[in-house]
N, C-alpha and C positions, 0 to 999 in steps of 0.2 A: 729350854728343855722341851716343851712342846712343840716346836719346829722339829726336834729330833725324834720325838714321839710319833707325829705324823709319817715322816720318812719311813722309820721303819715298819707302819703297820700298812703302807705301800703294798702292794700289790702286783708283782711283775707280771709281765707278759708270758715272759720265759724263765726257766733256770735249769743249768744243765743237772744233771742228777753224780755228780762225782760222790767217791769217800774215800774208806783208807786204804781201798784195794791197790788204788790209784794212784796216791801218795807212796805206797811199798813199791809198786812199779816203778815210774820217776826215777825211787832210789838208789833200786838195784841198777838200774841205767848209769847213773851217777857213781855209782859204785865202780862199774865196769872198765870205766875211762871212755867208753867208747860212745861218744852222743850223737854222732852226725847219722847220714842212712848207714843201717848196717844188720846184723843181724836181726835185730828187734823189728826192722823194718820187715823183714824177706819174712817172717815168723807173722806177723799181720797182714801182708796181702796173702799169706797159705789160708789162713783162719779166714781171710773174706773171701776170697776165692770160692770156697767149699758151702760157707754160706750162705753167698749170692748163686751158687751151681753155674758157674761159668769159671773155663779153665784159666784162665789169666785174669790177673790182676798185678796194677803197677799201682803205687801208692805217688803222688803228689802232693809239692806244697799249699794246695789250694785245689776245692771242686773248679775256678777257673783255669786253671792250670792245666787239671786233666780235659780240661774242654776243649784248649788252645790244642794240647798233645792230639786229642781225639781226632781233628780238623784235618792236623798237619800232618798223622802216620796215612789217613785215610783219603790224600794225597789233593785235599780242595784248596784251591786257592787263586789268581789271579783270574778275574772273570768269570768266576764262578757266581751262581747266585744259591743262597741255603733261606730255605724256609722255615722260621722261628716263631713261637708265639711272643706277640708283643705282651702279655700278659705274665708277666715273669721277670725275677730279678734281672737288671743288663747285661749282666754278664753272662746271657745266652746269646746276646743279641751283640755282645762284643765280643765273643769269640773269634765268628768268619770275617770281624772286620781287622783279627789280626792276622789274619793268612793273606788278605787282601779281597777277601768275599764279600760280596754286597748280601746285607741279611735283608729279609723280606718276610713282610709279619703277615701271618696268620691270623683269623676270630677263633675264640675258641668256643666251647659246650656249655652254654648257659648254666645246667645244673650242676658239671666237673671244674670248668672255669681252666679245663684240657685243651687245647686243639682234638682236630680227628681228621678223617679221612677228606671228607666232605671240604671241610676249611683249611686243608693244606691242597687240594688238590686243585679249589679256586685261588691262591696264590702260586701254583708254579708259574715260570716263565721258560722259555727256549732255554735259558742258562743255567738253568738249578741243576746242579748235582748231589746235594745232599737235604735233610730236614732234620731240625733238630726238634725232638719230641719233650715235653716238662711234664713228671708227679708232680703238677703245684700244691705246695703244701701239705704231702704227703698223697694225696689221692692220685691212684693209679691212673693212667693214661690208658687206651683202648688198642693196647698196642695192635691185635690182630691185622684189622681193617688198614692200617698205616702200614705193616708190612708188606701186605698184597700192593699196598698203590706204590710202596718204593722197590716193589722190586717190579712190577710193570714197567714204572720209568726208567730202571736201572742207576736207581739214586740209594746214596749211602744214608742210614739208618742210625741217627746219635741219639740216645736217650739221656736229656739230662733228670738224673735220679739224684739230684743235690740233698731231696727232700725226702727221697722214698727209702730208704732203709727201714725195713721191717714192714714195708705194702706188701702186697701180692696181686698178681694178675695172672688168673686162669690157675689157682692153686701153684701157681709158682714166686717167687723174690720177685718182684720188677726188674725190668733189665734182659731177662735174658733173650727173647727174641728179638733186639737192637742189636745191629753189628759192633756199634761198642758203647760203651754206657757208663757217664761219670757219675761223680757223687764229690758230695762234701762232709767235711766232718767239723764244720763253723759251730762255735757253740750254739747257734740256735738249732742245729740241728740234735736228733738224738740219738746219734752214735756221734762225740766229738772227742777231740784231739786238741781243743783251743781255735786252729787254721787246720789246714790239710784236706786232701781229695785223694780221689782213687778212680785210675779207668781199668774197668774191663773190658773183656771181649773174646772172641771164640778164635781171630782168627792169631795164631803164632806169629806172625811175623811183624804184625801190629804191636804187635808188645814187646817183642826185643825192639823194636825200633824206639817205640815209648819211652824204656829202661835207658837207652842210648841218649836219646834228645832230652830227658831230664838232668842229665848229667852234661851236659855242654859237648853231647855226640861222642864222649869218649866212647874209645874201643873194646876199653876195662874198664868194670867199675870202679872206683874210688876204695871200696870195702876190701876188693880182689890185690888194688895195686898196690895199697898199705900192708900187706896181709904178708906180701912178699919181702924176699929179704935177697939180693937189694930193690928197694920198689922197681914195679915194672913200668916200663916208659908207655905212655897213652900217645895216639891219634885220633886225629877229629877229622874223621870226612865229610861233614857238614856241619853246618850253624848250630846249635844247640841251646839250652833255656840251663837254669839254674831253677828247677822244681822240683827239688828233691825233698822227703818228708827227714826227717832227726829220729834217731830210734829215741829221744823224749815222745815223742807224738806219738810212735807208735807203741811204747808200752800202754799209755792210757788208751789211746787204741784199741788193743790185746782186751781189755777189762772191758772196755764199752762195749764190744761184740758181746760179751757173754752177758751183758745186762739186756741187751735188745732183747729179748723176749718178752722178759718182766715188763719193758720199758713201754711196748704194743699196750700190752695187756692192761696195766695201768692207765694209760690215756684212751684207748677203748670203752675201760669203766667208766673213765671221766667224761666223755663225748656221752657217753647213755646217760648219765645224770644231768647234762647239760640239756640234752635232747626232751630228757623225762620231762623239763619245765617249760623249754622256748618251744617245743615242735606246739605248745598249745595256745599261742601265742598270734593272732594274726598277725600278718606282716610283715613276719620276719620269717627267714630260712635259714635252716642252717647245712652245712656242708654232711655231709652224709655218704658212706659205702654206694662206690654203683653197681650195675648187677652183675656184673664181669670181674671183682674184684675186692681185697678191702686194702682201705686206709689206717697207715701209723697215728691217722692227726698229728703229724708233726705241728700241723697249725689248726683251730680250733675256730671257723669261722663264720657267719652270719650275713647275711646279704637282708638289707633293709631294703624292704617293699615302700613303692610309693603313699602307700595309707597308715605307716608306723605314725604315732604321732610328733614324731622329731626326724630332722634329715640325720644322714649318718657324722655327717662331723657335732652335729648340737649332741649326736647320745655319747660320740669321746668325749666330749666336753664334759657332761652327764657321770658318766662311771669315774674320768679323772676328779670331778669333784667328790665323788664317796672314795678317795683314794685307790683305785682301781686304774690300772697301764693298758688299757687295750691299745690296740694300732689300724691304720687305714689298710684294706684289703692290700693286696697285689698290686705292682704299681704298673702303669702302658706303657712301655719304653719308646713305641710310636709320637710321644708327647714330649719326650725328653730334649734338651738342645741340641745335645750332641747327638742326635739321629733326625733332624729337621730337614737334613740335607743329604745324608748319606744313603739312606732307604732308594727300592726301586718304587713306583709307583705300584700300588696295592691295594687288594680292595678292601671296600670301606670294614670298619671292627666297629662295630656297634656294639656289640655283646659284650668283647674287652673293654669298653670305656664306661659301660652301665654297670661292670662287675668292678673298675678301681674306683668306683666313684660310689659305691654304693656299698663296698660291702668291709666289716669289723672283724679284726683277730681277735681272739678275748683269750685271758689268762688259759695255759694250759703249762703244766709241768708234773712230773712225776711226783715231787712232793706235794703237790699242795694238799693242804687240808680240809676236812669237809667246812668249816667255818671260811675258808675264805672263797670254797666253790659257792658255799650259800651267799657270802657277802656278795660277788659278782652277779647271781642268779637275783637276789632281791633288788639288788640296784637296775639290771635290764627290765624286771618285770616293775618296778617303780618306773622307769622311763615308759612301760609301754601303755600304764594309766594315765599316763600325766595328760590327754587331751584334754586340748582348751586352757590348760594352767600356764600363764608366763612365767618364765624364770631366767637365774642369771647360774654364772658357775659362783658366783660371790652367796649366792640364796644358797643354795647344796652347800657351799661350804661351811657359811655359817650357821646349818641346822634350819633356814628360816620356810626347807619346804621336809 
C-alpha cells in the first residue's frame, strides 16, 4: 500500500488537459459510422487553418509525417543538403533523410536554445536547398532574419512548430512566414489528438499535393470515393504514404483548438510563479519570452550554471527523490548513432551540447496545482542550498536529509 501511495503522489512532467467535451466528441464520431479521415477531419484543418492565419492546412498521422510531406511537396531530395538544428527531437533531423537528403546541423541561440541566421548560414553548403527552423519547446524561433537569408539563397523555408501552438512571433501564430509549417498534436504536446500533425502553408498547390500523398496519391479522396454510389475508381500517379489523421483524432482535435487559449494562459501563469522563485536563484536559468515574441511553455525549462551546487543529472536524481518527474533538456541528434555517419561535415555546436547536457524540463501542465507547483519550487530551492552537503537518492528518499 505504500508503494502505491508513492506512485500516485508522483509528480508528472506532463498531462494532457482532456474532459468531457472530448469524450462527447469521440462519441458522436462513433456514433456516425464514419471513423477514418472524413468529415471531422476537413472541419479541423478549416478551424486550424483560420487559427494559425495561413490558408491551407492538411492534417497528418503524425507531426513527422507532415515533415516528411513538407520535404516531399516542396520537391527536396536526392543530393540535396537541409540545414536542421541538432538541438531537437530526430525527427527533424530524419525527415530529409527520407527524401534521401543529407541533414546538416546547425548551433543554436544560447538563450532560445533556437537556431538563427547567423548559425544556419555557417552551416550551408553548395548543396542545401532547404532549412528546417524548430519552436523548441514552445519558444518562438526569430523567423524574420531566417527568411531574408532563405530567400537570398533561394532555399525553401520549413518551420517545424511541433511545439508552437499558441507562440507568437511579431504578434502573429508562429509559422506563418515559413513556406510551409508542420506541427504535432503528440500528447506532450498542448493542442493533442493522442498521435497526429498538420502542415500548413500559403502556397495551393503544395497542399493539394499533401492531400494526394497522404492518401497513397490517390486522385480522389477516400471520403469523396465512399460517398459515391457506385464508388468511384482512383489513380495513383505517384508513390504515396499512408498519413492520413481518423475523424477520432480529429473531433478531440476540434475541442483542443478551442481550449488553446486557456491552455497559453494557464502555463504563462505558471512559468511567472515558477520564474517568481528560481529567476532569484544563482545559477540557474530559466527559459523565458524573447523580445520578438512569446512562448506556449509547452516545455518549462532550466539551464543549470556551472556554480549550481549539483551537476544537472544529481538535481533529477534530487527532485526524482522527492517524488517529482523532471526530464533532461533537448537532446543533440549530432550524437545520436544513427547520425554518426550519415551527416555532412559541420561546424563545431558547442552551444547545442552545453544546452543537452545541462539543461532540465520540470513539471508543467494545465492542472497542476498550487501544492505541487510549491512541492517542485521547494525541492529546486532545497537542491540549490545543499552546497557542501553529501548525499544519496537513498538519503532524500528516506527523509534522512
Amino acid at each position: 500500500m505504500e508503494q502505491t501511495a508513492t506512485t500516485v503522489d508522483r509528480i508528472g512532467v506532463t498531462r494532457p488537459w482532456l474532459g468531457a467535451e472530448e469524450v462527447a466528441a469521440v462519441t458522436d464520431v462513433l456514433a456516425s459510422r464514419w471513423l477514418a479521415q472524413g468529415p471531422r477531419t476537413a472541419d479541423f484543418e478549416g478551424a486550424f487553418s483560420r487559427a494559425q492565419r495561413v490558408p491551407h492546412a492538411v492534417a497528418t498521422s503524425s507531426g513527422t509525417a507532415a515533415l516528411h510531406l513538407a520535404l516531399t511537396v516542396a520537391d527536396v531530395g536526392h543530393g540535396d543538403d537541409v540545414v536542421v538544428p541538432s538541438l531537437s527531437f530526430i525527427a527533424t533531423a530524419n525527415a530529409p533523410t527520407y527524401v534521401g537528403a543529407r541533414p546538416v546541423f546547425a548551433d543554436v541561440d544560447p538563450t532560445t536554445g533556437n537556431v538563427t541566421a547567423r548559425t544556419v548560414e555557417a552551416a550551408l553548403t553548395p548543396a542545401t536547398t532547404a532549412v528546417i527552423v524548430a519552436d523548441q519547446g514552445g519558444v518562438p524561433v526569430d523567423l524574420g532574419p531566417l527568411r531574408e537569408l532563405c530567400d537570398r539563397y533561394s532555399l525553401v523555408l520549413v518551420e517545424d512548430a511541433a511545439c508552437g501552438a499558441g507562440s507568437t512571433y511579431a504578434g502573429a501564430p508562429v509559422g506563418v512566414g515559413a513556406d510551409v509549417t508542420t506541427w504535432s498534436f503528440h500528447s506532450r504536446t498542448l493542442v493533442t489528438t493522442g498521435e497526429g500533425g498538420m502542415l500548413t502553408t500559403s502556397h495551393p498547390e503544395w497542399a493539394a499535393r499533401a492531400r494526394r500523398l497522404r492518401e497513397h496519391a490517390m486522385d480522389v479522396s477516400a471520403a469523396d470515393r465512399h460517398a459515391g454510389v457506385p464508388a468511384a475508381d482512383a489513380s495513383y500517379a505517384e508513390v504515396g504514404f499512408n498519413y492520413r489523421m481518423t475523424d477520432l483524432q480529429a473531433a478531440v482535435g476540434l475541442v483542443q483548438l478551442e481550449r488553446l487559449p486557456e491552455m497559453v494562459r494557464r502555463r504563462r501563469s505558471l512559468a511567472a510563479d515558477y520564474r517568481s522563485v528560481l529567476d532569484s536563484l544563482p545559477d540557474l536559468r530559466c527559459v523565458a519570452d524573447p523580445p520578438y515574441g512569446t512562448t506556449n511553455y509547452q516545455s518549462f525549462w532550466v539551464e543549470v550554471l556551472p556554480g549550481f551546487p549539483m551537476g544537472r543529472d544529481d538535481l533529477l536524481a534530487w527532485l526524482a527523490a522527492d517524488g517529482i518527474s523532471a526530464r533532461r533538456g533537448v537532446m543533440a541528434t549530432h550524437r545520436e548513432p544513427a547520425y554518426a555517419r550519415r551527416t555532412v561535415p559541420a561546424p563545431p555546436l558547442p552551444v547545442t551540447e552545453r544546452l543537452t547536457d545541462s539543461t532540465v524540463v520540470l513539471p508543467m501542465f494545465h492542472t497542476m496545482t498550487a501544492g505541487e507547483l510549491g512541492r517542485v519550487l521547494d525541492s529546486v530551492v532545497a537542491a540549490a542550498r545543499s552546497a557542501g552537503r553529501s548525499w544519496s537518492p537513498d538519503d532524500r528518499t528516506n527523509g534522512a536529509l
